[in-house]
KEZA-329782 format. One record per residue (C-alpha): x, y, z. Coordinates in steps of 0.001 Angstrom, whole numbers, plus 524288, in hexadecimal, padded with zeros to 5 digits. Layout:
REM residues N
XYZ;...
//
This chain:
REM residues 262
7A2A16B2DFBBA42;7AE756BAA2BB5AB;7AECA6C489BA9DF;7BA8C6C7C8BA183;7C0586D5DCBA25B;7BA366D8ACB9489;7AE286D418B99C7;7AEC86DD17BA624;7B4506E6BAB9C3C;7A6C46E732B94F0;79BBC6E5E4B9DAF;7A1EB6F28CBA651;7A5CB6F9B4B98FF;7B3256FC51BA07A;7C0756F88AB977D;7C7526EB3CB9BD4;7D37F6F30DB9E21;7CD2D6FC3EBA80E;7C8E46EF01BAEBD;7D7416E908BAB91;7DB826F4F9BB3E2;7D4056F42EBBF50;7D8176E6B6BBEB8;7E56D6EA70BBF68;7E3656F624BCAA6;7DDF26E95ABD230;7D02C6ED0FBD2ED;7CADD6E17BBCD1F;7D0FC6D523BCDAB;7C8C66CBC6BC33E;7CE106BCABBC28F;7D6426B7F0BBA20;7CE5F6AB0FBB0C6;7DA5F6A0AABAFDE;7D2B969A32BA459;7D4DE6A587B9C1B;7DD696AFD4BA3C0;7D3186BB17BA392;7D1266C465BAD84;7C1806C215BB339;7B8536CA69BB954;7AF9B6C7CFBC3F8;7A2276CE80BC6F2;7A9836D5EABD32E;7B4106DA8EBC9F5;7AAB66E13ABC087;7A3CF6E97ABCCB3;7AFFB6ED90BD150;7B4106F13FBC400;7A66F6F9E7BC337;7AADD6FF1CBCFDD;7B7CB702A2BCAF5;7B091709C4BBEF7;7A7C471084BCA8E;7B3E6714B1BD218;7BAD0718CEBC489;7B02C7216CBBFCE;7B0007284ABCBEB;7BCED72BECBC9C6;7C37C7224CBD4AC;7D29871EF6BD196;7D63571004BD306;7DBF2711F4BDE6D;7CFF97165ABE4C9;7C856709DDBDFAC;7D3C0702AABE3C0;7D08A707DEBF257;7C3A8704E4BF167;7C47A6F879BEB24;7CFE36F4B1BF58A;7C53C6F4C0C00E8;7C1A07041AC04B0;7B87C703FCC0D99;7ABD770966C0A30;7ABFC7152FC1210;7B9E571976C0C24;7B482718D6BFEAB;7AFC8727E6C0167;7BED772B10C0285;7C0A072696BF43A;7B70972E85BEF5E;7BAA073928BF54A;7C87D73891BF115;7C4317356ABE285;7BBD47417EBE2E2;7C7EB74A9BBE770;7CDFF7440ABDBB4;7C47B74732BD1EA;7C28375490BD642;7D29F757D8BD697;7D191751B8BC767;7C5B175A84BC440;7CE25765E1BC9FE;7DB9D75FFABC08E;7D1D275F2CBB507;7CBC976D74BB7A3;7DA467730CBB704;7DC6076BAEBAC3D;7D10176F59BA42B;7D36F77DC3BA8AC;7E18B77C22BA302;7DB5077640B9697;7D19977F6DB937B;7DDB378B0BB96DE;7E462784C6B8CD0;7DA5D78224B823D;7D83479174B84D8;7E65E794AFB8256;7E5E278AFCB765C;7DA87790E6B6EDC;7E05179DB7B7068;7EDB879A34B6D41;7E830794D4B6148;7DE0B7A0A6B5CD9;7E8EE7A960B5DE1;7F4707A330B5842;7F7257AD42B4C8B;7F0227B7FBB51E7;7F4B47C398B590E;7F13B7C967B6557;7F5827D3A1B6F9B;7F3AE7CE03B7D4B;7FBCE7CB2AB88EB;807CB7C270B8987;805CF7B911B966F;80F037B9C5BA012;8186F7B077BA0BD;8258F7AA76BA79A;832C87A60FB9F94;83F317A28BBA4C0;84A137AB4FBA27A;852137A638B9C74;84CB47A1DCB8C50;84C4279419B876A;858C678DFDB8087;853BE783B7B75D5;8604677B0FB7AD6;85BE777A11B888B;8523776FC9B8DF8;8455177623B9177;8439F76FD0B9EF3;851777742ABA00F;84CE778297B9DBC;8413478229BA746;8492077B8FBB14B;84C21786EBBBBBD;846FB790BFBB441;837A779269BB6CD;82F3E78980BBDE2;826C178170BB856;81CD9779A0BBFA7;813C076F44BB9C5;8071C7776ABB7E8;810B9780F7BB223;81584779EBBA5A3;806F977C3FB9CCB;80CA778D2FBA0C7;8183878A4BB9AA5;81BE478E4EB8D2A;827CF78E89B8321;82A9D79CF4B8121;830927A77EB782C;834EB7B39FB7805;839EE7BBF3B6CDD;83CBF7CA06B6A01;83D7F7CB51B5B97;841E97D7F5B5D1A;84EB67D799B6723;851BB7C9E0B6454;84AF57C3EEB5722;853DE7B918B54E9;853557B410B64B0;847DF7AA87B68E1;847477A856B77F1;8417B79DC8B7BC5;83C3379B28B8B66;830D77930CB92B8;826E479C93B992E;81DB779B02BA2ED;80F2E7A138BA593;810357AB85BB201;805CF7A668BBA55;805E57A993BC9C4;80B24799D2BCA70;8161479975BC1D3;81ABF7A8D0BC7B5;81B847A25BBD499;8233779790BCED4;82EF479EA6BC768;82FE37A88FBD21E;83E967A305BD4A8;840787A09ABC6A3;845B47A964BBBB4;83A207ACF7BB1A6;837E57B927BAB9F;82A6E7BDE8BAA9A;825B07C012B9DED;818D37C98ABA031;80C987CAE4B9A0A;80DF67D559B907F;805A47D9DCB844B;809147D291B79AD;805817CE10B6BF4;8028C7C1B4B6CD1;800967B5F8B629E;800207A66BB6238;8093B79E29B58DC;80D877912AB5616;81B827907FB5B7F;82694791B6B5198;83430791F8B5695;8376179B93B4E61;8314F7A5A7B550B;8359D7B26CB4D55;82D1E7AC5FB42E4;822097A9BFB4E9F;820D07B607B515B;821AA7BD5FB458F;813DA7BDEEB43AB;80FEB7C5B8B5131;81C067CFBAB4E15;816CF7D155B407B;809A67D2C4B4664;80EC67DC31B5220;815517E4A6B453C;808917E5C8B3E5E;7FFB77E9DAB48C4;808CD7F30EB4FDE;80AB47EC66B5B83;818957EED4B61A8;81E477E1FEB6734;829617E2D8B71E9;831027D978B6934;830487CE44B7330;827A27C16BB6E5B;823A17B6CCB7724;81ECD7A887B7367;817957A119B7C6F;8149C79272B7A89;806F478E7FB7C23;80011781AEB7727;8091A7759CB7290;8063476CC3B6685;80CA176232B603F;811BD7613FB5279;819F975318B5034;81D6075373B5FA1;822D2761C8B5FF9;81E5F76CB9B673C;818BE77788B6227;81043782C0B6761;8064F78E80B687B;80FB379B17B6B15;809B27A567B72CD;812007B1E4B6C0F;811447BE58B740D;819797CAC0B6F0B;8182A7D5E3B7A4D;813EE7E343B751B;81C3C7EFDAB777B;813737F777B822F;810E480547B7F04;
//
């Protein structure tokens, strides 16, 4: 006796495409009925089906049933398990970075978000930018090219930058892509031409980006003014978190102005 796949399908409680593709990785080969052109299932193909769910919940890839289903001897079977176990653990260790990364970020998130308005005097993170600013004409990747090295795990440090003194040069905007100092990315742009833009005691606030950033930072001047705190003249915008408004960028701006130091 032969069942259909939607009969397989219902007494395991697995989907009929899950069994159509373990059909089609050529673990199970049911016959085809000529009366009516269905695939059929015997008895044998359903256990080997609950031995591919066995194999599956342990976390085996299809390759690895493949070998064992292809005739591995019973004594190499240990060598699967072992290598399935290095697997799981080197995932475990991705997915621990990851959440670590996650939970950095909701951190950075929450506070971006509780202090976006407010005012505080802290200190501005250290930070890399190439020398030369930012021309709106030029191609971004053309920018970066040659002028600071960016790895992969590099690009979530990377942020679209400002800086503006409103009181040498009020009508000039420079633009530039900076990078976190960390000991990896110092080691990296040794033979490259950054400049080094220190931590320094600033005033610090969070904003929604506006390109016009005169108007952007009028409020922590105005603030600055009213509380007698003497600012260098020199503002600096940091991107932070992205969102999405009809496919456009926009962004939290980190917004440091450097005190005078007495």
């Amino acid at each position: 006796m032969r069942l259909t796949v939607g009969e397989i399908s219902k007494v395991l409680g697995l989907p009929s495409e899950s069994i159509r593709y373990y059909v089609r990785e050529g673990l199970i080969r049911p016959e085809k009925n000529t009366e009516n052109n269905y695939w059929e299932y015997s008895s044998e193909d359903l256990l080997l089906i609950t031995d591919i769910m066995f194999y599956r919940d342990l976390g085996l890839s299809i390759n690895s049933i493949k070998e064992i289903f292809g005739g591995l001897s019973l004594y190499e079977i240990g060598d699967v398990i072992e290598r399935t176990k290095k697997e799981i653990n080197d995932k475990i260790e991705e997915y621990t970075t990851m959440l670590q990364k996650i939970e950095s970020w909701a951190e950075y998130y929450n506070d971006e978000l509780s202090n976006i308005g407010k005012f505080t005097i802290g200190e501005m993170p250290a930070n890399y930018r190439i020398s030369r600013f930012y021309d709106q004409s030029e191609h971004i990747a053309s920018y970066l090219k040659d002028s600071i090295c960016v790895n992969k795990d590099d690009w979530e440090n990377l942020s679209i930058s400002f800086l503006y003194n409103y009181k040498e040069s009020p009508d000039k905007i420079n633009q530039y892509i900076s990078l976190e100092k960390n000991d990896r990315t110092t080691k990296r742009n040794r033979d490259y031409d950054v400049v080094e833009e220190k931590k320094c005691l600033s005033l610090m606030t969070q904003a929604i980006y506006d390109e016009d950033i005169p108007k952007l930072v009028a409020p922590l001047i105005k603030y600055a003014e009213e509380n007698g705190i003497e600012l260098t003249g020199e503002i600096y915008g940091r991107e932070r978190t992205n969102f999405y408004v009809d496919r456009r960028r926009h962004w939290v701006c980190s917004i440091y102005a450097p005190i005078v130091e007495k």
